[in-house]
C-alpha positions as CSV (number, residue, x, y, z in Angstrom):
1,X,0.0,0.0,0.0
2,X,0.9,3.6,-0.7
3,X,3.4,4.4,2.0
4,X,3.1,8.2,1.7
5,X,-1.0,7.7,2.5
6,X,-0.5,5.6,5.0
7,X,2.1,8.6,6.9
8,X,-0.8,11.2,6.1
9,X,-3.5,8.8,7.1
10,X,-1.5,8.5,10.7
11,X,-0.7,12.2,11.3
12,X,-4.1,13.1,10.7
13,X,-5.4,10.4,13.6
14,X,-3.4,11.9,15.8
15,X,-4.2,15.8,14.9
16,X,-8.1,14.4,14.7
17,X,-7.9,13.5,18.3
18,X,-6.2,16.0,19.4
19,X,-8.3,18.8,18.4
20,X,-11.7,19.1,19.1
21,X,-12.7,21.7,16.1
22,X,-10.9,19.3,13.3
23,X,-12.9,15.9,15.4
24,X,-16.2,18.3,15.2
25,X,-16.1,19.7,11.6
26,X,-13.7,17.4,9.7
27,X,-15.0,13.8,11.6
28,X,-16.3,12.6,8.5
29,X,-13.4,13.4,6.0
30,X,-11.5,11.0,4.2
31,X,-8.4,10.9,2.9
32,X,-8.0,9.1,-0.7
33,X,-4.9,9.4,-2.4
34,X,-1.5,10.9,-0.9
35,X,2.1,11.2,-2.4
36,X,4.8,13.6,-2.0
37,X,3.3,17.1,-2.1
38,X,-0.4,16.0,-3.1
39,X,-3.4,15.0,-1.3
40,X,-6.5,14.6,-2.2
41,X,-9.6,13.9,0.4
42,X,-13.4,14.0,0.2
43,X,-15.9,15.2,3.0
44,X,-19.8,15.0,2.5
45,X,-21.5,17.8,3.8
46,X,-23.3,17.8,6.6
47,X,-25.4,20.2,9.1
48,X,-22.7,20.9,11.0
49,X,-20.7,22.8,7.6
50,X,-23.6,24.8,6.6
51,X,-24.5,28.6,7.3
52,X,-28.2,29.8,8.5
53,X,-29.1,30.0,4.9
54,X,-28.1,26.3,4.5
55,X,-25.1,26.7,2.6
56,X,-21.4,25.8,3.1
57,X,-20.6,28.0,6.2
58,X,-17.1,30.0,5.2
59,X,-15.5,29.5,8.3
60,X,-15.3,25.5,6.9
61,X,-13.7,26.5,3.4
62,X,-10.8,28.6,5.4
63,X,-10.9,25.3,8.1
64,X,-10.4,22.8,4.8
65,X,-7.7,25.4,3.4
66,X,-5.8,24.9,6.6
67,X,-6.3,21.2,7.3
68,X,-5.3,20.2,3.7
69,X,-2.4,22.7,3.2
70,X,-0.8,20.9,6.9
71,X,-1.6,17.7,5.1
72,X,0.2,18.6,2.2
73,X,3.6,19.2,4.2
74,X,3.4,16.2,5.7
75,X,3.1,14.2,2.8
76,X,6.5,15.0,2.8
77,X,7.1,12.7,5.3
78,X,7.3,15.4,8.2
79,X,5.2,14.5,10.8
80,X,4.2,18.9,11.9
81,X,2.2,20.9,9.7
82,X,3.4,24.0,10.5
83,X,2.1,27.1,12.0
84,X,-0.3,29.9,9.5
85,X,1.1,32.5,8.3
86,X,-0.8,33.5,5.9
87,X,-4.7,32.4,5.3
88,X,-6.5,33.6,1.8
89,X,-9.4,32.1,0.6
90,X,-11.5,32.9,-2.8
91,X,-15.1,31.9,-2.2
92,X,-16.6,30.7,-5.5
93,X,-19.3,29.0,-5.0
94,X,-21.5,27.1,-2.5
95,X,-22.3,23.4,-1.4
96,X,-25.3,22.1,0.8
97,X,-26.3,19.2,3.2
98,X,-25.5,15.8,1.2
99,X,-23.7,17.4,-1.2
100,X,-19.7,16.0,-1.8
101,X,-16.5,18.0,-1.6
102,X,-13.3,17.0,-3.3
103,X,-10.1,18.9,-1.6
104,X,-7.1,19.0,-3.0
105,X,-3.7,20.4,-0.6
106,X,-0.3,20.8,-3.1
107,X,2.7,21.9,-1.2
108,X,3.9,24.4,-4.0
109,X,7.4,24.7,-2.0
110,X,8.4,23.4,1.8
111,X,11.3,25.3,2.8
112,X,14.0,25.2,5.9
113,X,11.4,27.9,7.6
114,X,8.2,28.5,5.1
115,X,6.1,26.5,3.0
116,X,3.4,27.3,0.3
117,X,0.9,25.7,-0.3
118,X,-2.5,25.8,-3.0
119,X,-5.8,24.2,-2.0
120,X,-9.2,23.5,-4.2
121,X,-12.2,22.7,-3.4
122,X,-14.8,21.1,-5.8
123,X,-18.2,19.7,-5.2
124,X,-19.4,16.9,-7.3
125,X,-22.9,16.8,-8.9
126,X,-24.5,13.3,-9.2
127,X,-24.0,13.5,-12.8
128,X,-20.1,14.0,-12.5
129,X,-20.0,17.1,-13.0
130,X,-17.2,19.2,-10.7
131,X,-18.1,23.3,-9.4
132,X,-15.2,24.8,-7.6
133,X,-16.6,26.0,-4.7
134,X,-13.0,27.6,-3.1
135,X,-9.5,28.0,-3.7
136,X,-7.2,29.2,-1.7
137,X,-3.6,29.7,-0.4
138,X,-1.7,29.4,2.5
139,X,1.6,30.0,4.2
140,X,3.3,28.3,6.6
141,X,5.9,28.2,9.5
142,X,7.9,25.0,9.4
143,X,11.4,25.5,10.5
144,X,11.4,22.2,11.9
145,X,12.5,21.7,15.8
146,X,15.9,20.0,17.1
């Protein structure tokens, strides 16, 4: 089995039961494919993403941009996933209950002290179709300690 997954897959138990906002919003996420500087990772939406209108809240496209870009980094095969920086997210679209999100974290650069990193996030239709529903960017602290 893919080794790199398998490092990702571990960190992310850890950080999931160490944090109570990742075990409350991101609970139901999986993560599908991993290698060096990729991951990819689904999450079906549920009440607990969605604003008072009933669509994806913002707060859990900015909480996916920083779960997937630490994810990113340590498909690297660190075991941290550095400290933000730097948050930006471009809203694009919207998602609701049921509905699936595709996210995908690349570590554009991991540095001796910084690394960059680009997320997406997609929704798939039931026909196939994909809508990007949020991109964004984000910078990181990783100087890693002795």
């Amino acid at each position: 089995m893919n080794t790199t997954l398998n490092h990702v897959r571990d960190v992310w138990d850890v950080q999931r039961a160490n944090s109570p906002i990742y075990a409350l919003l991101l609970d139901n996420i999986t993560i599908t494919e991993a290698s060096p500087g990729t991951i990819h990772a689904t999450l079906r939406i549920t009440e607990n993403h969605t604003n008072s209108k009933g669509g994806l809240h913002g707060t859990l496209s900015a909480c996916l941009v920083d779960w997937a870009a630490g994810m990113a980094i340590v498909s690297h095969g660190t075991s941290y996933t550095g400290v933000s920086t730097d948050l930006h997210v471009s809203y694009l679209s919207s998602a609701t209950k049921g509905e699936v999100l595709e996210i995908t974290g690349r570590a554009l650069k991991v540095g001796g002290t910084l690394a960059f990193v680009s997320v997406e996030i997609e929704k798939v239709k039931e026909n196939g179709d994909r809508v990007m529903v949020a991109t964004g960017s984000h910078t990181k602290y990783v100087r890693k300690r002795d």
